[in-house]
Backbone as numpy.savetxt, mean C-alpha at the origin, in Angstrom:
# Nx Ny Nz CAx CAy CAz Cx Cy Cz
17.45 -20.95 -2.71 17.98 -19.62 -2.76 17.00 -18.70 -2.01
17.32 -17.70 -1.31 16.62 -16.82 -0.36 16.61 -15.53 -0.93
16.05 -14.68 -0.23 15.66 -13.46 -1.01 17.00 -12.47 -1.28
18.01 -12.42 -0.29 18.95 -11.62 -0.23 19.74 -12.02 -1.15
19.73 -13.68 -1.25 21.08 -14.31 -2.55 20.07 -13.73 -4.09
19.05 -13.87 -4.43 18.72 -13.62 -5.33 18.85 -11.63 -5.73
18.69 -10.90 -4.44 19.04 -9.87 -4.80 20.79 -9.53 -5.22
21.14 -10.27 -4.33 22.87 -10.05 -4.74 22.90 -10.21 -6.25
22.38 -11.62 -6.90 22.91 -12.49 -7.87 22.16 -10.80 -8.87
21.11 -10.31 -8.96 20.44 -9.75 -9.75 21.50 -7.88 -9.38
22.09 -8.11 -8.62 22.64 -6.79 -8.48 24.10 -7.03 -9.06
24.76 -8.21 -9.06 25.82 -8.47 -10.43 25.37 -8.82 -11.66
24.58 -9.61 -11.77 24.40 -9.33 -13.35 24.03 -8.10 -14.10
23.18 -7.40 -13.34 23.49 -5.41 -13.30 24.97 -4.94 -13.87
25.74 -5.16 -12.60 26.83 -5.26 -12.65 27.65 -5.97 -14.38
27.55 -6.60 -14.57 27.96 -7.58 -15.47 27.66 -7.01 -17.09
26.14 -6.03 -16.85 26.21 -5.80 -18.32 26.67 -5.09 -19.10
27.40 -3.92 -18.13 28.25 -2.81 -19.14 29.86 -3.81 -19.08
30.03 -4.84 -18.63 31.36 -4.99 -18.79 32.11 -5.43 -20.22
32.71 -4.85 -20.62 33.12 -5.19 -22.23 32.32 -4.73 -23.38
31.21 -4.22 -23.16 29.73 -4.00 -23.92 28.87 -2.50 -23.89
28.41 -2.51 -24.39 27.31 -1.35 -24.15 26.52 -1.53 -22.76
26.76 -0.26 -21.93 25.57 -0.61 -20.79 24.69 -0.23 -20.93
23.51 -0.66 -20.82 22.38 -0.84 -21.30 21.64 0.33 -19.76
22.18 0.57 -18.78 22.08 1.54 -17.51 23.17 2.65 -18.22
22.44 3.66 -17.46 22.94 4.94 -17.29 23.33 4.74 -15.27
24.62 5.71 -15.16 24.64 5.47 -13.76 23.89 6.25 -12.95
22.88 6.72 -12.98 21.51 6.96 -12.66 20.20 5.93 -12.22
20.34 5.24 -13.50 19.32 3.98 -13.04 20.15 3.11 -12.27
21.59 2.85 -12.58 22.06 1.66 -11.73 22.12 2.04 -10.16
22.00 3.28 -9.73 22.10 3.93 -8.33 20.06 3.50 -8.00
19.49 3.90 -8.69 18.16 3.67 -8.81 17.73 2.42 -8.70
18.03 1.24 -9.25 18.09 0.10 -9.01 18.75 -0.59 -7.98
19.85 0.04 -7.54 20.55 -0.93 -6.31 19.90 -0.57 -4.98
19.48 1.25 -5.25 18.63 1.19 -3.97 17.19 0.51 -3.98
16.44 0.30 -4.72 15.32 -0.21 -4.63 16.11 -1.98 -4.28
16.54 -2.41 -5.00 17.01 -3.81 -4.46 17.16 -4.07 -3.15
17.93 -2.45 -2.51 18.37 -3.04 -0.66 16.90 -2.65 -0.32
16.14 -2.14 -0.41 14.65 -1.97 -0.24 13.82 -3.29 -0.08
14.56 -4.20 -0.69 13.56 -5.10 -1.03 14.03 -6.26 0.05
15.07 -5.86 0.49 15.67 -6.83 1.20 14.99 -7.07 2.76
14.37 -8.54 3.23 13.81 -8.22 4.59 14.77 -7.96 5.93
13.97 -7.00 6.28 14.71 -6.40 7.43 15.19 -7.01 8.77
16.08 -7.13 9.49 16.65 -7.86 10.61 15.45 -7.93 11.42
14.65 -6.82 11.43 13.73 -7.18 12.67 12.49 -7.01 12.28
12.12 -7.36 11.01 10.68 -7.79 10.64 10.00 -6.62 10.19
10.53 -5.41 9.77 9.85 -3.66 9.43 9.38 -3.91 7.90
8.34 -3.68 8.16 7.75 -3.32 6.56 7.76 -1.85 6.24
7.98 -1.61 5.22 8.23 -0.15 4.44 6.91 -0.22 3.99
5.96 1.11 3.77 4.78 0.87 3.29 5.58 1.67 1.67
4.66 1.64 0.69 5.28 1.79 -0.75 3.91 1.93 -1.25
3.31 3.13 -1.64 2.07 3.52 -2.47 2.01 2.75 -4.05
0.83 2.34 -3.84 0.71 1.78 -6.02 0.66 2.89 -6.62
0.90 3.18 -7.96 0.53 4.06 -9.09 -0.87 4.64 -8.73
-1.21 3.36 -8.62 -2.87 3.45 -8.44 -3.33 3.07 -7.47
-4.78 4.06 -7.05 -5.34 3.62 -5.62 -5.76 2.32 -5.92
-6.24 2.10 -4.06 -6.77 0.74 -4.26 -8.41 0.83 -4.28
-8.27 2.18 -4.22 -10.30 1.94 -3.64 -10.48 3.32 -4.93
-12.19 3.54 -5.04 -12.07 4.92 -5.75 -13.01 5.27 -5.33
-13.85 6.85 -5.56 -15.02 7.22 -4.86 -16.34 6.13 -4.87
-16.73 6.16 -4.34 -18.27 5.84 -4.03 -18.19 4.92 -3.73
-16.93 4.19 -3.21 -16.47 2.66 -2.60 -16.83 3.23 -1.03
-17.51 2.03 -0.59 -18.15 2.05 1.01 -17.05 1.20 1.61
-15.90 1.39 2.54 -15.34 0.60 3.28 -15.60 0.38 4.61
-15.34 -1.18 5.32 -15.67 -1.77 7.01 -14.75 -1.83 7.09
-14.10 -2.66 8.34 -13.51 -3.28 8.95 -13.81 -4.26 10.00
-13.33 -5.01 10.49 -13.64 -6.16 11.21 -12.50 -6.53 12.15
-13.00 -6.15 13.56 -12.09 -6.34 14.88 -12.29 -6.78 15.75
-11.29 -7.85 16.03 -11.92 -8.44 17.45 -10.56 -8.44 18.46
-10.99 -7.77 19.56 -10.26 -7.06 20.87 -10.23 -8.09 22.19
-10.06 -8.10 22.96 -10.23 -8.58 24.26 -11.79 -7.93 24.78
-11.89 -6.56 24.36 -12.65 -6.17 24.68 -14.32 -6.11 23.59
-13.84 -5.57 22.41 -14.47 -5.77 21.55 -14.72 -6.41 20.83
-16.05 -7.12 19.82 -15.40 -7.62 18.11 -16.50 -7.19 17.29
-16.42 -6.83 16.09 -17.54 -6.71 15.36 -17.18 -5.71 13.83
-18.26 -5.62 13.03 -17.56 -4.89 12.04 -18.17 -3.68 12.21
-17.33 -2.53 11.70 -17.44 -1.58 11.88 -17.26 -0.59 10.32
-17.97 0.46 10.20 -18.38 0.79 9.00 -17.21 2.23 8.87
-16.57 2.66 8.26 -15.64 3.59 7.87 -16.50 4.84 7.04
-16.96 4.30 5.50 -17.65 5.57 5.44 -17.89 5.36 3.68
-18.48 6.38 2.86 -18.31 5.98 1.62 -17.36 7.43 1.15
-16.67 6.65 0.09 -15.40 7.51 0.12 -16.10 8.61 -1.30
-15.45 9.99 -0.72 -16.05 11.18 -1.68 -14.42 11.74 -2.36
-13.37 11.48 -2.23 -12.47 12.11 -3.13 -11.30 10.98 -2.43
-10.70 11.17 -3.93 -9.12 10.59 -3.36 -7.97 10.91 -4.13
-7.02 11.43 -3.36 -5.79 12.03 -4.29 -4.37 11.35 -3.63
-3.59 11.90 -3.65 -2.13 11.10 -3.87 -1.60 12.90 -3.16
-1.19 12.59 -1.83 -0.94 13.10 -0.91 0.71 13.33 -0.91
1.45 13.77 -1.30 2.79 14.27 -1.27 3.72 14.39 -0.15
3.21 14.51 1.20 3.40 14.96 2.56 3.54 13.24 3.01
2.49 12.50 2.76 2.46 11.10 3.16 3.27 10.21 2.53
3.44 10.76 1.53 3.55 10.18 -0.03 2.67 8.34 -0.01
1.54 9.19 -0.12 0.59 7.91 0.13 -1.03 8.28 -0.67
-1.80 7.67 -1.18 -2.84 7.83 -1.76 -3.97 8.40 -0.38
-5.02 9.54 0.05 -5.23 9.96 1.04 -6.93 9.90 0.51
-7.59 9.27 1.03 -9.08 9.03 0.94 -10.06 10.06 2.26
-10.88 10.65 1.55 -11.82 11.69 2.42 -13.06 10.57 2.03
-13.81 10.64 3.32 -15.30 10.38 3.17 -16.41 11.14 3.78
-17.08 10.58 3.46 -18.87 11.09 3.13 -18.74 11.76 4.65
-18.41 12.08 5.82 -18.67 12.36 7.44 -17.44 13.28 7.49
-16.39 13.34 6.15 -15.26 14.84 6.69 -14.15 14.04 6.79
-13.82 12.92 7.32 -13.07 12.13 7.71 -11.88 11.84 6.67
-10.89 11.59 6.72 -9.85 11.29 5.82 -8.83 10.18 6.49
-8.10 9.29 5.08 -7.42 8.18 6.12 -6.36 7.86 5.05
-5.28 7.23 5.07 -4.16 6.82 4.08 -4.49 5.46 3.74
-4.25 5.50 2.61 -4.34 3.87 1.83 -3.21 3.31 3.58
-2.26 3.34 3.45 -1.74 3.02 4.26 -2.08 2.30 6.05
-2.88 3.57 6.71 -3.49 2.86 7.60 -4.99 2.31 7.51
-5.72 2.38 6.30 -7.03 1.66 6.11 -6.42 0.10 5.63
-5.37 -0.21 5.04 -4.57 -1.00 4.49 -4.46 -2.24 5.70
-3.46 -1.08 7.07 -3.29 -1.88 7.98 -4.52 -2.70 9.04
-5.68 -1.64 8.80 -7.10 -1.93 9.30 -7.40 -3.33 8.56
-7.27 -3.69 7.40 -7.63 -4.37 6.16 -9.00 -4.14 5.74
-9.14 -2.69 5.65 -10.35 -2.30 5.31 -11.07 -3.05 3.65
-12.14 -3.34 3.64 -12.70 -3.90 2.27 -13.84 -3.46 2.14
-14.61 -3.19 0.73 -15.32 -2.95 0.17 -16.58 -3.45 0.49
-17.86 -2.82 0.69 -18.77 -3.23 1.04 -20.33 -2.44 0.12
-21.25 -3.47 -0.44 -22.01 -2.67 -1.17 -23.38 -2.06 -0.45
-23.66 -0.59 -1.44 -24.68 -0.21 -0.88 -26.03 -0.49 0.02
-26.05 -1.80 -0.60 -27.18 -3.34 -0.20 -26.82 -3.31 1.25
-25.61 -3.84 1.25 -25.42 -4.65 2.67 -25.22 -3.28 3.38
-24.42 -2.57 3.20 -24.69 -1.02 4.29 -26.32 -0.48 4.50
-27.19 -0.05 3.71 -28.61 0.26 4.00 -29.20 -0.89 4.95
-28.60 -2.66 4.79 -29.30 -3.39 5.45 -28.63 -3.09 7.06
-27.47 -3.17 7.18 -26.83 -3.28 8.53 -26.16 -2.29 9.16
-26.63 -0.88 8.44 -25.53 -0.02 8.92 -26.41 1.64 9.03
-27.51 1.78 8.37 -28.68 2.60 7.60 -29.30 2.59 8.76
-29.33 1.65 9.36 -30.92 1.44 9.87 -30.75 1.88 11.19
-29.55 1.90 11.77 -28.96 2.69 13.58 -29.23 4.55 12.69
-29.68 4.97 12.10 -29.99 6.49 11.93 -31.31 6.77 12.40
C-alpha cells in the first residue's frame, strides 16, 4: 500500500464514522483533517512544503555550522551562537537571531542542515581566526 491509498483508506473511515452513529468530528475538523491529509500527499513533482514544529529545534546559546562542499569550495563553516528565538508569523516559521545581528528561519538553516556545535570545539577551530 502507498502513501496516497493509505490516505484515501484513512479519509473514508473519517468518512464512515458519523454514518448511522454519533460523529465523533464536527464539520470543522473533518474540513481540517481532509486538508491536512491532501498535504500529506507527495507531490507530482517532488515539492516539499516546509511545516514549523510546536517547538524550535535549536534554543539560545546553541552554536550552529554547516558543512559544504562546492565545485568550488568545501569546508565547515560557523553560523553563529544563537541570542533569541521566536515564532515569526510573516514566515510562519520559528526565526533565530545571533550573536553578529544576523537572523535565519528554522527553515533555511534546516535546508543548510545546520547542527549544533559546542563551545569547546568553536574556541578550538573557530576563536582563534580573531
Amino acid at each position: 500500500m502507498n502513501i496516497n491509498e493509505i490516505i484515501d483508506k484513512i479519509k473514508l473511515a473519517i468518512d464512515l464514522c458519523g454514518d448511522g452513529g454519533n460523529d465523533p468530528f464536527t464539520k470543522e475538523e473533518r474540513d481540517e483533517i481532509g486538508k491536512w491529509l491532501e498535504v500529506q500527499r507527495p507531490k507530482e513533482y517532488g515539492h516539499n512544503i516546509w511545516h514549523a514544529g510546536t517547538k524550535q529545534e535549536w534554543k539560545v546559546g546553541d552554536i550552529l555550522a554547516y558543512y559544504e562542499c562546492s565545485t568550488d569550495h568545501e569546508g565547515e563553516y560557523f553560523i553563529g551562537k544563537i541570542t533569541k528565538v521566536y515564532y515569526e508569523p510573516y514566515y510562519e516559521d520559528w526565526f533565530y537571531e545571533f550573536d553578529d545581528g544576523c537572523g535565519a528561519t528554522e527553515e533555511s538553516l534546516s535546508a543548510d542542515e545546520c547542527y549544533t556545535i559546542s563551545e569547546e570545539y568553536y574556541n578550538k577551530h573557530y576563536n582563534k581566526h580573531k
